[in-house]
Backbone and ligand atoms as CSV (ligand in chain L), in Angstrom:
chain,resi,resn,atom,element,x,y,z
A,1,UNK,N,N,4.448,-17.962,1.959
A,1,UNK,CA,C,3.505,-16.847,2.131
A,1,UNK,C,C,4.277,-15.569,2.438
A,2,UNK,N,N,3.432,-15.040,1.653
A,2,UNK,CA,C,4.933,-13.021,1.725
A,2,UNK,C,C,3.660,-12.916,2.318
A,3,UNK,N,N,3.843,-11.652,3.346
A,3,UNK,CA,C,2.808,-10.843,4.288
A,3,UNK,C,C,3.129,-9.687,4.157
A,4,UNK,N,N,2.196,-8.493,3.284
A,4,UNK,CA,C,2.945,-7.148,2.783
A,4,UNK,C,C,1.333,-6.159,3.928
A,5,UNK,N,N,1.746,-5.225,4.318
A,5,UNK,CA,C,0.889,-4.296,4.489
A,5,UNK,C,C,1.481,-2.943,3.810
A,6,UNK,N,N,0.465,-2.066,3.413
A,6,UNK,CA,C,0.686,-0.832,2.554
A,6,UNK,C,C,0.246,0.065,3.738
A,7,UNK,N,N,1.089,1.438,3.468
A,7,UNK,CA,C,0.995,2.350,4.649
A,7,UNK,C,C,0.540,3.702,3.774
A,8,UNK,N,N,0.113,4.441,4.264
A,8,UNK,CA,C,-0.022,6.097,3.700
A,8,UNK,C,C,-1.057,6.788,5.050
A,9,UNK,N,N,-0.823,7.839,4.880
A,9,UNK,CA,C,-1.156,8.862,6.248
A,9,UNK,C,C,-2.797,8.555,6.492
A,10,UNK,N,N,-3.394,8.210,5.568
A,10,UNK,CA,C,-4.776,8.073,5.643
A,10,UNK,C,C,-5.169,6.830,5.978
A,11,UNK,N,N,-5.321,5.872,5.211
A,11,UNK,CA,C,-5.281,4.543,4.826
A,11,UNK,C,C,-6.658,4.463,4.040
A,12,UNK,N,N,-7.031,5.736,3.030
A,12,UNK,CA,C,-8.279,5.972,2.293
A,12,UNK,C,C,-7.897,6.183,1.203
A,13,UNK,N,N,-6.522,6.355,0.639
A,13,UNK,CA,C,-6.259,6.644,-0.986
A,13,UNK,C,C,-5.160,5.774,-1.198
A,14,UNK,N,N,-4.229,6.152,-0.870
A,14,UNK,CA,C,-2.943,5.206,-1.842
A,14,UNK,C,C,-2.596,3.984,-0.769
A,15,UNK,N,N,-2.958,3.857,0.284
A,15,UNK,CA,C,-2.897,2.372,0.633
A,15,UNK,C,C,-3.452,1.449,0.606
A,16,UNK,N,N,-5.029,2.212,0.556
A,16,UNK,CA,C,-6.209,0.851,-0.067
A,16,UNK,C,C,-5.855,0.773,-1.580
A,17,UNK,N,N,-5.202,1.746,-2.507
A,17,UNK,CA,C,-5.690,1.483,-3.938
A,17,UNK,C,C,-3.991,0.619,-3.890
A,18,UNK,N,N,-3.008,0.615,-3.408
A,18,UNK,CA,C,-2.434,-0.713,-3.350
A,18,UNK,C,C,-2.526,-1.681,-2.827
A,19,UNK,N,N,-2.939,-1.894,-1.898
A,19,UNK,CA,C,-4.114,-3.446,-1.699
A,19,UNK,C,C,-4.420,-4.028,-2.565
A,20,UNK,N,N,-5.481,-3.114,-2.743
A,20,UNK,CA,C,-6.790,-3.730,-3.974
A,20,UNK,C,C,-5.764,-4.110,-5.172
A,21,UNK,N,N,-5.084,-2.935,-5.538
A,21,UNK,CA,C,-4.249,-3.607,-7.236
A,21,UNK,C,C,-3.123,-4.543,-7.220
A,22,UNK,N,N,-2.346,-4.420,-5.913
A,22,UNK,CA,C,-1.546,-5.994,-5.871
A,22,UNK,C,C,-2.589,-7.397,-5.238
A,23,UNK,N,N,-3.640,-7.271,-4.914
A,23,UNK,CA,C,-4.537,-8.329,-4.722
A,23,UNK,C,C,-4.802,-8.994,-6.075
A,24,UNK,N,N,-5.425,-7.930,-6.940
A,24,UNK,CA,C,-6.041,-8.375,-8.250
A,24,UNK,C,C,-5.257,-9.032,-9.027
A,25,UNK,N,N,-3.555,-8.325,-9.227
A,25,UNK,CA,C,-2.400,-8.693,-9.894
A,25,UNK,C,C,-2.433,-10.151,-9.575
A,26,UNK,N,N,-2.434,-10.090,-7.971
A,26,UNK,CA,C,-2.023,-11.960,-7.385
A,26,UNK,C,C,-3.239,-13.088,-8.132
A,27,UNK,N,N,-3.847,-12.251,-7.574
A,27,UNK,CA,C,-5.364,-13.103,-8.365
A,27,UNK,C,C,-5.016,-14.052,-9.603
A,28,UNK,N,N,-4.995,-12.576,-10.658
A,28,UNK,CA,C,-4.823,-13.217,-12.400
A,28,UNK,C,C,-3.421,-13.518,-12.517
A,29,UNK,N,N,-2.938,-13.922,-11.893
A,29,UNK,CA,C,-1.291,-14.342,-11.813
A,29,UNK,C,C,-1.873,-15.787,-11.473
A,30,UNK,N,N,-2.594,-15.699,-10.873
A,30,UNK,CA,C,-2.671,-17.222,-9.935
A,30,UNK,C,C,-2.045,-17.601,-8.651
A,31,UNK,N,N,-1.655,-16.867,-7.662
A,31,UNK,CA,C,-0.499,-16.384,-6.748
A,31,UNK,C,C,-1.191,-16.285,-5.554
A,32,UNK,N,N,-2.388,-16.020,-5.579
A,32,UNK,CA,C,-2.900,-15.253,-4.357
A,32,UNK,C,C,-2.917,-16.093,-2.980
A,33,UNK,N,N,-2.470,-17.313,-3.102
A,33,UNK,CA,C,-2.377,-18.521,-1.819
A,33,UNK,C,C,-0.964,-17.687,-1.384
A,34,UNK,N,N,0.232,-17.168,-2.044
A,34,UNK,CA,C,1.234,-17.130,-2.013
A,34,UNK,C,C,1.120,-15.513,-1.147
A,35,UNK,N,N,0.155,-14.517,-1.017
A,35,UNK,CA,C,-0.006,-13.421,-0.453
A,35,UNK,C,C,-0.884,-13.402,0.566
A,36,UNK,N,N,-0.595,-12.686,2.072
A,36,UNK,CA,C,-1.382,-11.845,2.820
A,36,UNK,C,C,-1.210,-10.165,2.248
A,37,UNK,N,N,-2.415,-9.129,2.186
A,37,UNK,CA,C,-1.970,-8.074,1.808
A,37,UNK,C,C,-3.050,-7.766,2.585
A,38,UNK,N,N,-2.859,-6.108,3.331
A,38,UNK,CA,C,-3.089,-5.653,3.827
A,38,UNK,C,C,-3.437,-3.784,3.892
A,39,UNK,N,N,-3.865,-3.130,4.519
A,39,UNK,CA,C,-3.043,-1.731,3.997
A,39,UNK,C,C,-3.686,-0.855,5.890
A,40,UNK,N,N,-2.650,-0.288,5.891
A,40,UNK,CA,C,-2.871,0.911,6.801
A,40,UNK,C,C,-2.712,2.413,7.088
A,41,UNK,N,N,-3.137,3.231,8.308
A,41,UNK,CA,C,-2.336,4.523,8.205
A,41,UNK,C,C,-1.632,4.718,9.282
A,42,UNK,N,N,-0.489,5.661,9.299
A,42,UNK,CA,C,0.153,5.978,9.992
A,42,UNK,C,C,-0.304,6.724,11.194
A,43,UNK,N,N,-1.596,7.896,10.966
A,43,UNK,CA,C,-2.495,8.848,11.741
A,43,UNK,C,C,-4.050,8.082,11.531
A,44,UNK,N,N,-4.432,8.785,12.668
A,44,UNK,CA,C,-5.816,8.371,12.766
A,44,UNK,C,C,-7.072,8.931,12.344
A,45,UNK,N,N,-6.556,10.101,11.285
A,45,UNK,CA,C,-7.445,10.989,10.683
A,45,UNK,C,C,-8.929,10.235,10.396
A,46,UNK,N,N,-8.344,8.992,9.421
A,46,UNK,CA,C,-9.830,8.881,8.820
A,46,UNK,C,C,-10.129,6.931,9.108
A,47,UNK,N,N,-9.607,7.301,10.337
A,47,UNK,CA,C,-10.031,6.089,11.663
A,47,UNK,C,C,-11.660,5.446,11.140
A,48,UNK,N,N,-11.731,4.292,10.672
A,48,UNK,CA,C,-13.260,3.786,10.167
A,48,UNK,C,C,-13.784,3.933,8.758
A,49,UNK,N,N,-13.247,5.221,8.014
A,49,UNK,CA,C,-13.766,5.666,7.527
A,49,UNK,C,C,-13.096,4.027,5.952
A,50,UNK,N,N,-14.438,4.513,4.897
A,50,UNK,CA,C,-14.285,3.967,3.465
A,50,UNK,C,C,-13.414,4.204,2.870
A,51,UNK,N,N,-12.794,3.822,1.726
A,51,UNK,CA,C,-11.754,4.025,0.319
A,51,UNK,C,C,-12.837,5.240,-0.013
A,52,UNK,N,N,-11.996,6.542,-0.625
A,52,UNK,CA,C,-11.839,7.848,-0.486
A,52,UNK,C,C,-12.807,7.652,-2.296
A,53,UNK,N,N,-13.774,8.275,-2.064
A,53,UNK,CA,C,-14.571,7.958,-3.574
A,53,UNK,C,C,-13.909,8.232,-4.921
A,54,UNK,N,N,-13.349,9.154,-5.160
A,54,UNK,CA,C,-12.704,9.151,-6.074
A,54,UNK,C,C,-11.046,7.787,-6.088
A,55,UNK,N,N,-10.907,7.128,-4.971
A,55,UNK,CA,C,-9.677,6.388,-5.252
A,55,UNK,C,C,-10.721,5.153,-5.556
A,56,UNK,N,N,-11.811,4.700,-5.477
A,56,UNK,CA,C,-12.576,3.829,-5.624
A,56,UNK,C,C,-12.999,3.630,-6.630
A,57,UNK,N,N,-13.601,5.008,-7.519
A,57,UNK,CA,C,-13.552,4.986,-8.797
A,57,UNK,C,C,-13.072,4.469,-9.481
A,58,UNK,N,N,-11.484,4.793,-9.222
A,58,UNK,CA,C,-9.972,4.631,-9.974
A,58,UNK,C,C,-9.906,3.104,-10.105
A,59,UNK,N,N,-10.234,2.656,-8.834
A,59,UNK,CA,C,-10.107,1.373,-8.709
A,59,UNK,C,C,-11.177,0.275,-9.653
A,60,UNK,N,N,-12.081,0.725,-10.008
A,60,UNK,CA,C,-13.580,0.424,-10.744
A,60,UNK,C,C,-13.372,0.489,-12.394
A,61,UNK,N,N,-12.824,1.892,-12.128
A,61,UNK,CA,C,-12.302,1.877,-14.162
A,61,UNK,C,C,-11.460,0.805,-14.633
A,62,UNK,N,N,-10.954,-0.081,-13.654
A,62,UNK,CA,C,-9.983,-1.143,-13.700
A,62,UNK,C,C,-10.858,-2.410,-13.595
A,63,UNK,N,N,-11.758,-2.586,-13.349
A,63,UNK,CA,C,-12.626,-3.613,-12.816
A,63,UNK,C,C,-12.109,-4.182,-11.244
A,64,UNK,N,N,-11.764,-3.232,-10.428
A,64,UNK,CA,C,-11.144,-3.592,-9.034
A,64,UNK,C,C,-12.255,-2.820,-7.779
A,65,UNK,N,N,-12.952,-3.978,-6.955
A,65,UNK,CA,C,-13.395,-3.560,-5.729
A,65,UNK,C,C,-12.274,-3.435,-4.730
A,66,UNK,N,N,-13.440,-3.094,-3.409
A,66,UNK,CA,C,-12.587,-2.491,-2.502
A,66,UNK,C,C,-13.569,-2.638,-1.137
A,67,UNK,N,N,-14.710,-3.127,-1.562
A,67,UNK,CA,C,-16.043,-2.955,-0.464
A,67,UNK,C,C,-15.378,-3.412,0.542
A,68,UNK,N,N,-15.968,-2.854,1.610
A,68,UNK,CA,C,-15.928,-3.607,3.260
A,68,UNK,C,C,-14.060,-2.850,3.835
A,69,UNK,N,N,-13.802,-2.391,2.996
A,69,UNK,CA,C,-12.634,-1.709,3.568
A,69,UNK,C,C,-12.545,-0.197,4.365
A,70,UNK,N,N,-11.901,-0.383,5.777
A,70,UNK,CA,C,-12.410,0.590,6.650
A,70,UNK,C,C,-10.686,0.542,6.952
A,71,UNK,N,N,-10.479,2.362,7.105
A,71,UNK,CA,C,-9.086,2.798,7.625
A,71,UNK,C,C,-9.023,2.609,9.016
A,72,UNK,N,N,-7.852,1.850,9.084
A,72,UNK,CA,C,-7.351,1.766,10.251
A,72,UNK,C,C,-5.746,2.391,10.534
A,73,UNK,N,N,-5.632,2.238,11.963
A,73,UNK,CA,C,-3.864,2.719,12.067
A,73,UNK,C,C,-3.156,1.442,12.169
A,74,UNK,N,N,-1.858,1.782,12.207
A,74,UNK,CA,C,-0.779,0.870,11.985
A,74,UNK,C,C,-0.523,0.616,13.509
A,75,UNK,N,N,-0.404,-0.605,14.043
A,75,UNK,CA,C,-0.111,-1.265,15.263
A,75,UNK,C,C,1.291,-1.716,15.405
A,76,UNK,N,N,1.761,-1.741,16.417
A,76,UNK,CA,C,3.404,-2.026,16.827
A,76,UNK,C,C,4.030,-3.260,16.744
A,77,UNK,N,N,2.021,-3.562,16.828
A,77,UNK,CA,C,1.780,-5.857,16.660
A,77,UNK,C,C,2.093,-5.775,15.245
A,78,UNK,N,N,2.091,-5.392,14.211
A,78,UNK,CA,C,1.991,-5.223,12.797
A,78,UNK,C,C,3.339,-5.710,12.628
A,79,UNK,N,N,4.612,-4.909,12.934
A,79,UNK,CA,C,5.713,-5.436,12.918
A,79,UNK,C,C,6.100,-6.721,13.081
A,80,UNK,N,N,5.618,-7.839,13.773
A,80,UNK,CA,C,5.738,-8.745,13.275
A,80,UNK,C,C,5.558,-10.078,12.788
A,81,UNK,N,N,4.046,-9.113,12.769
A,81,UNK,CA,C,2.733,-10.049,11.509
A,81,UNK,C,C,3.200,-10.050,9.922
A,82,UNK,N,N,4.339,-9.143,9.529
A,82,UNK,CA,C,4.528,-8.605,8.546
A,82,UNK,C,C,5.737,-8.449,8.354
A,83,UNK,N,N,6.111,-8.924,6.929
A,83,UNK,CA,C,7.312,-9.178,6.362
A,83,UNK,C,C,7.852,-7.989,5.652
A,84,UNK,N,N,7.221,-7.459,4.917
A,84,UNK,CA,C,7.466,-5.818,4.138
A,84,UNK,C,C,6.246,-5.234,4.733
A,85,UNK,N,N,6.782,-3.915,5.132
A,85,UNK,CA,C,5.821,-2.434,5.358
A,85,UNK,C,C,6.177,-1.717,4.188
A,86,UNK,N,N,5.676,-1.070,3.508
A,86,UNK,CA,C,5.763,-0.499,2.565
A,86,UNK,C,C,4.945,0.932,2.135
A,87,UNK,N,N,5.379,2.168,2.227
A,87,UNK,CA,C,4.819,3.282,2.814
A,87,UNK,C,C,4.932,4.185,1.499
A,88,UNK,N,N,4.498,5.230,1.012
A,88,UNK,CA,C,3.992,5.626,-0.008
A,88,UNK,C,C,5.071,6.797,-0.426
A,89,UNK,N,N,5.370,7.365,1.137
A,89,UNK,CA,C,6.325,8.526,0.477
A,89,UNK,C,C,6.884,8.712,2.353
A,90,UNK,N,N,8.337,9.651,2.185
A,90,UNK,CA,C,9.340,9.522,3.274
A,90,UNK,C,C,8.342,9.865,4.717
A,91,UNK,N,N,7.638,10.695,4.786
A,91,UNK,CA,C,6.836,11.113,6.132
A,91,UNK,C,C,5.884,9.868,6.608
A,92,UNK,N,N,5.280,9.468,5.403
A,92,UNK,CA,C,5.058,7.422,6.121
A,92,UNK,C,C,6.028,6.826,6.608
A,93,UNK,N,N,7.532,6.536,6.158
A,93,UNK,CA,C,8.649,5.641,6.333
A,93,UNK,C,C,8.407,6.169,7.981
A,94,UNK,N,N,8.979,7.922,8.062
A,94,UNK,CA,C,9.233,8.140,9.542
A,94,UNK,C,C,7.859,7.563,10.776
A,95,UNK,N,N,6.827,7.852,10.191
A,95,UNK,CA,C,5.473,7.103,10.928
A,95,UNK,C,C,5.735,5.854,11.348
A,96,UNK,N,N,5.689,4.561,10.445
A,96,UNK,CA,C,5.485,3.742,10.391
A,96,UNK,C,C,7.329,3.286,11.507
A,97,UNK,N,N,8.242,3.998,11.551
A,97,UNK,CA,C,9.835,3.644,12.294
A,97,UNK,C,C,9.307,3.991,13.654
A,98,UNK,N,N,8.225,5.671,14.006
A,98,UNK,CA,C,7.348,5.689,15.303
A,98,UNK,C,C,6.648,4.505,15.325
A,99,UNK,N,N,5.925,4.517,15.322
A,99,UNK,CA,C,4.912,3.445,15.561
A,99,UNK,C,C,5.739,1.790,15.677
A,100,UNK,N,N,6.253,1.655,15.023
A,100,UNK,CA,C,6.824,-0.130,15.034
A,100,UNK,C,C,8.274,-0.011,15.911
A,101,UNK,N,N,8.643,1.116,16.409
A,101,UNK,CA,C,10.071,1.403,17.438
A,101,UNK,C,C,11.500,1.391,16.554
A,102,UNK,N,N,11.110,1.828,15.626
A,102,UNK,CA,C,11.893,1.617,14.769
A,102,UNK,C,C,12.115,0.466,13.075
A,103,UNK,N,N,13.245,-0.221,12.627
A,103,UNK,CA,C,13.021,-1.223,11.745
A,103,UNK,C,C,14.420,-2.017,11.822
A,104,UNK,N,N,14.077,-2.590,13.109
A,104,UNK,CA,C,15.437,-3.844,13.083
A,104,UNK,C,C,15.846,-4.861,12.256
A,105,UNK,N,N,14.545,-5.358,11.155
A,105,UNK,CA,C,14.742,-6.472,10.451
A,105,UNK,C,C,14.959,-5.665,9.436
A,106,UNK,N,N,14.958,-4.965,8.936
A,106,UNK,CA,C,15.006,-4.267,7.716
A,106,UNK,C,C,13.601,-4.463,6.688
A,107,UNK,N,N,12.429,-4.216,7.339
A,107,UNK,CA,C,11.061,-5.011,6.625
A,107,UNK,C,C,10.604,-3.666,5.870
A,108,UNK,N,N,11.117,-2.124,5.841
A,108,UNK,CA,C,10.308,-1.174,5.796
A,108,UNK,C,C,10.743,-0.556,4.617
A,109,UNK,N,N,10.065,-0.400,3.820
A,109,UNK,CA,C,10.323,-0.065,1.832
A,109,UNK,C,C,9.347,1.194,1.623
A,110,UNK,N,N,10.038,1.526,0.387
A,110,UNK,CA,C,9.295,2.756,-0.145
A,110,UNK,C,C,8.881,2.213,-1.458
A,111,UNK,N,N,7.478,2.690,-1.913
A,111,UNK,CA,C,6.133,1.607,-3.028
A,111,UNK,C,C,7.006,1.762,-4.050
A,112,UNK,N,N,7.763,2.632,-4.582
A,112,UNK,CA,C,8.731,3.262,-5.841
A,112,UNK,C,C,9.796,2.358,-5.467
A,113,UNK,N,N,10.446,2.008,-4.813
A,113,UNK,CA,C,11.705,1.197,-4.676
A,113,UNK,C,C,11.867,0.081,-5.544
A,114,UNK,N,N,10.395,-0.762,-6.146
A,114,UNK,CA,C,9.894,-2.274,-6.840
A,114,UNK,C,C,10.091,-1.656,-7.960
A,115,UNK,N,N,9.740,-0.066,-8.383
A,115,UNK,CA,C,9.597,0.576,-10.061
A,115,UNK,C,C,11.004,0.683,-10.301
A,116,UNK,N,N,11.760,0.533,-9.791
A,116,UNK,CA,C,12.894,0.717,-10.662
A,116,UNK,C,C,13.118,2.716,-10.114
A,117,UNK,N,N,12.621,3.331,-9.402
A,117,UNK,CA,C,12.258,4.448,-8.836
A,117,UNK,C,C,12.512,4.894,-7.464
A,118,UNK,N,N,14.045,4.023,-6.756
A,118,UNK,CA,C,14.359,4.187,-5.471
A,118,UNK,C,C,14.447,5.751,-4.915
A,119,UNK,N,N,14.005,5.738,-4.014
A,119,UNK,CA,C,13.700,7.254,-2.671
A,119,UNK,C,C,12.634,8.222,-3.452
A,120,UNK,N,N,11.331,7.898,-4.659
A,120,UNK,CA,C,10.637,8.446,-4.523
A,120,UNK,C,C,9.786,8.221,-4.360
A,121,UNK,N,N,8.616,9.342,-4.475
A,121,UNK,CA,C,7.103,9.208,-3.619
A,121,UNK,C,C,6.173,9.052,-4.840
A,122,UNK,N,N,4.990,8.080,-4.206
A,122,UNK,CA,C,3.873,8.072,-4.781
A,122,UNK,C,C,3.502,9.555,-5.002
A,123,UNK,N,N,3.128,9.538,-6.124
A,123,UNK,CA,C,1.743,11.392,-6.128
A,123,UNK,C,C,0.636,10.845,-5.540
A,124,UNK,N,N,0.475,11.854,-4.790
A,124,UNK,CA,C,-0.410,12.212,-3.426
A,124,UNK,C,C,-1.971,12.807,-4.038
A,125,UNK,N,N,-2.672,12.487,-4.230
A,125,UNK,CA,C,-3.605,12.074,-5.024
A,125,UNK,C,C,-4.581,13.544,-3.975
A,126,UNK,N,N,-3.526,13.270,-2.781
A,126,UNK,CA,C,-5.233,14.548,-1.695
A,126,UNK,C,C,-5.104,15.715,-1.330
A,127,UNK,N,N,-3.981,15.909,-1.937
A,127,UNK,CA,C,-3.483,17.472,-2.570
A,127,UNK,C,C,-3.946,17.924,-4.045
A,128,UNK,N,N,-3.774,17.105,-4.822
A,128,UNK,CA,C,-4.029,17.448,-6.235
A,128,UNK,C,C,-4.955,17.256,-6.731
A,129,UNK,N,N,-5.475,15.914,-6.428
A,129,UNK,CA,C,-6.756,15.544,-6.828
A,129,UNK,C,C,-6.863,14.539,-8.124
A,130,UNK,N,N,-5.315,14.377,-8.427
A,130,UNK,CA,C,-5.204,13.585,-9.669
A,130,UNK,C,C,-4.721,12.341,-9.135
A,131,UNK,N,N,-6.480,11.761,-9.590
A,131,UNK,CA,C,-6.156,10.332,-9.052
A,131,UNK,C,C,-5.518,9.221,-10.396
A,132,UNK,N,N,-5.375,9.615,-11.287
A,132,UNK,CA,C,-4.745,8.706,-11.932
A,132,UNK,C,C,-3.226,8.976,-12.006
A,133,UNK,N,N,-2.250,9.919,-12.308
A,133,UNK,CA,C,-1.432,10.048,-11.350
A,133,UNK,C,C,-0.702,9.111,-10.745
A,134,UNK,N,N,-1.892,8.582,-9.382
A,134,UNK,CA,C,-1.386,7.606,-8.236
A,134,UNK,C,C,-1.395,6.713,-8.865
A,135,UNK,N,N,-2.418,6.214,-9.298
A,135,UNK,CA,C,-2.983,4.920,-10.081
A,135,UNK,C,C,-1.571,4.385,-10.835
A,136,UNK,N,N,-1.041,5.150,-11.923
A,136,UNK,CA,C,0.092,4.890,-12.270
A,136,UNK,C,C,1.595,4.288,-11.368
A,137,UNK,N,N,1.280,5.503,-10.397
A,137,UNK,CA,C,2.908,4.905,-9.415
A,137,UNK,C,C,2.254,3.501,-8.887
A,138,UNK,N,N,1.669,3.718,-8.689
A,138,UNK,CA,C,0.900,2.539,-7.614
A,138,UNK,C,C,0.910,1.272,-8.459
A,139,UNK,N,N,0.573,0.926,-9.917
A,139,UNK,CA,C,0.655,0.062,-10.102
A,139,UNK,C,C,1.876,-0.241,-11.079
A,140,UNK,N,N,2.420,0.986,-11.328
A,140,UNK,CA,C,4.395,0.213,-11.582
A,140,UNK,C,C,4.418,-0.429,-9.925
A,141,UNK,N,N,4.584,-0.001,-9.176
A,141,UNK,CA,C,5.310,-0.710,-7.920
A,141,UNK,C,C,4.532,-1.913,-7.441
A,142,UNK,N,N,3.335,-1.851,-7.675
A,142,UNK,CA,C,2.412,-3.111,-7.149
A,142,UNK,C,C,3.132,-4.432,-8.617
A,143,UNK,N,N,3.309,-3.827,-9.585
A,143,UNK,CA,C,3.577,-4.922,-10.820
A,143,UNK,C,C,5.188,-5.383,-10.392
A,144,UNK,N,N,6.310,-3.921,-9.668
A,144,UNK,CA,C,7.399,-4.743,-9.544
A,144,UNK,C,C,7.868,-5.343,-8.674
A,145,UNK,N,N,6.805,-5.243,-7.236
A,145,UNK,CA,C,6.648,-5.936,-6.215
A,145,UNK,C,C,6.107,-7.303,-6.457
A,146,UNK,N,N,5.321,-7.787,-7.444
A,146,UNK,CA,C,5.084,-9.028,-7.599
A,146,UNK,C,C,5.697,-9.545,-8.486
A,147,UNK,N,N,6.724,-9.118,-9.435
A,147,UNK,CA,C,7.986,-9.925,-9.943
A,147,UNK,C,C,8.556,-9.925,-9.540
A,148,UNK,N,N,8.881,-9.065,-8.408
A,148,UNK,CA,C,10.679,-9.642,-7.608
A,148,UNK,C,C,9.790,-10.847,-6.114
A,149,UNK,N,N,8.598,-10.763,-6.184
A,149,UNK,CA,C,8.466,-11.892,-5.210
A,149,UNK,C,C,8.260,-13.142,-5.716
A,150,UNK,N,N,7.599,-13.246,-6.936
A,150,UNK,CA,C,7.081,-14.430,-8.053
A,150,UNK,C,C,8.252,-14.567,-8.054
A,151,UNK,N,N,9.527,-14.124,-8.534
A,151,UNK,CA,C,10.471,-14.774,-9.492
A,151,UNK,C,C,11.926,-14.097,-8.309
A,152,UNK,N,N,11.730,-13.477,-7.720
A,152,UNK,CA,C,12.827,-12.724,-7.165
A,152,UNK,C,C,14.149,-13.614,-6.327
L,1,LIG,P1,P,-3.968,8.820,1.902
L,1,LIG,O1,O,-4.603,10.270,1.620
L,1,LIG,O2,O,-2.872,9.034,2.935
L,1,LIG,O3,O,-3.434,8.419,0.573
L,1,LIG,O4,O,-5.079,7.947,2.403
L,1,LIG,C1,C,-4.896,11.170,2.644
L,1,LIG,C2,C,-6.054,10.995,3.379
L,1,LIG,C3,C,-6.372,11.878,4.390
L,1,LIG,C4,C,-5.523,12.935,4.656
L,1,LIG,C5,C,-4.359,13.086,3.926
L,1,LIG,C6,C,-4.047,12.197,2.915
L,1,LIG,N1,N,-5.838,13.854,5.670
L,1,LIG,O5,O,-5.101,14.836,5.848
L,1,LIG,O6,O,-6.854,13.661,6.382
C-alpha cells in the first residue's frame, strides 16, 4: 500500500483534481487496493469548503467525481500517515516542510517531478482561470506517478 496525499494552498483546485485523477487512473488500472490517496492545504483559506466549481467541471468532462470532498489543512500527524507529500508548486513544498517540521525521510515531491518535469509548477488554475491548463500538468504527473509506483 503507497499512501500519497496531494498538497496546494487551497485544497479546492489542484489538490482535489489530483486525488480524484490518480484515484480514477488506480481504478481502471485495477490498482486501487494498492493506493491510499488523499489531498490537502497548506493554509486554511478555504477550511470546509467544496472542489472549486470550475475544477469540478474539469473533473466531469473526464467522467471523474469528487462529491463529499471538503478542504482541509495539512496536519504534522500527516507526516507519518504518509509516504509521499506531494505539493503543486515551491511555496507548497515550503508549507508543507512548516507544517510537518521539516522532511527527514525524504517523503516530500513536487507533482512535475513523475512528468519527466523536475522543479516545476503545476499552472495555477486561480490566477488565470485556465482550468485545463492544470488538468494537463496534473494528469502527466498523476499518469507518471502511477508508473513509477505500478512498475517502479
Ligand atoms: P488551490 O487554489 O491551491 O489549487 O486549491 C487556490 C485556492 C484558494 C486560494 C488560492 C489558490 N486562495 O487564495 O484563497
Amino acid at each position: 500500500m503507497t499512501n500519497i496525499i496531494f498538497v496546494c494552498l487551497g485544497n479546492i483546485c489542484r489538490s482535489p483534481m489530483a486525488e480524484f485523477i490518480l484515484k480514477d487512473m488506480a481504478e481502471k488500472a485495477g490498482l486501487s487496493d494498492r493506493f491510499h490517496i488523499e489531498s490537502a492545504a497548506v493554509s486554511t483559506e478555504e477550511y470546509g469548503n467544496p472542489v472549486y466549481p470550475p475544477a469540478r467541471r474539469k473533473l466531469a468532462e473526464h467522467g471523474i467525481g469528487c462529491t463529499g470532498k471538503t478542504a482541509r489543512q495539512l496536519r504534522r500527524e500527516d507526516y507519518e500517515r504518509f509516504d509521499l507529500i506531494i505539493g503543486m508548486d515551491a511555496g507548497n513544498l515550503r508549507g508543507i516542510r512548516r507544517i510537518c517540521g521539516g522532511d527527514p525521510a525524504d517523503k516530500v515531491r513536487l507533482l512535475l517531478d513523475y512528468a519527466g518535469r523536475p522543479g516545476q509548477e503545476v499552472a495555477d488554475p486561480w490566477y488565470t482561470g485556465d482550468f485545463e491548463a492544470a488538468w494537463r500538468d496534473i494528469e502527466a504527473g498523476c499518469r507518471g506517478l502511477l508508473e513509477e509506483i505500478a512498475h517502479g
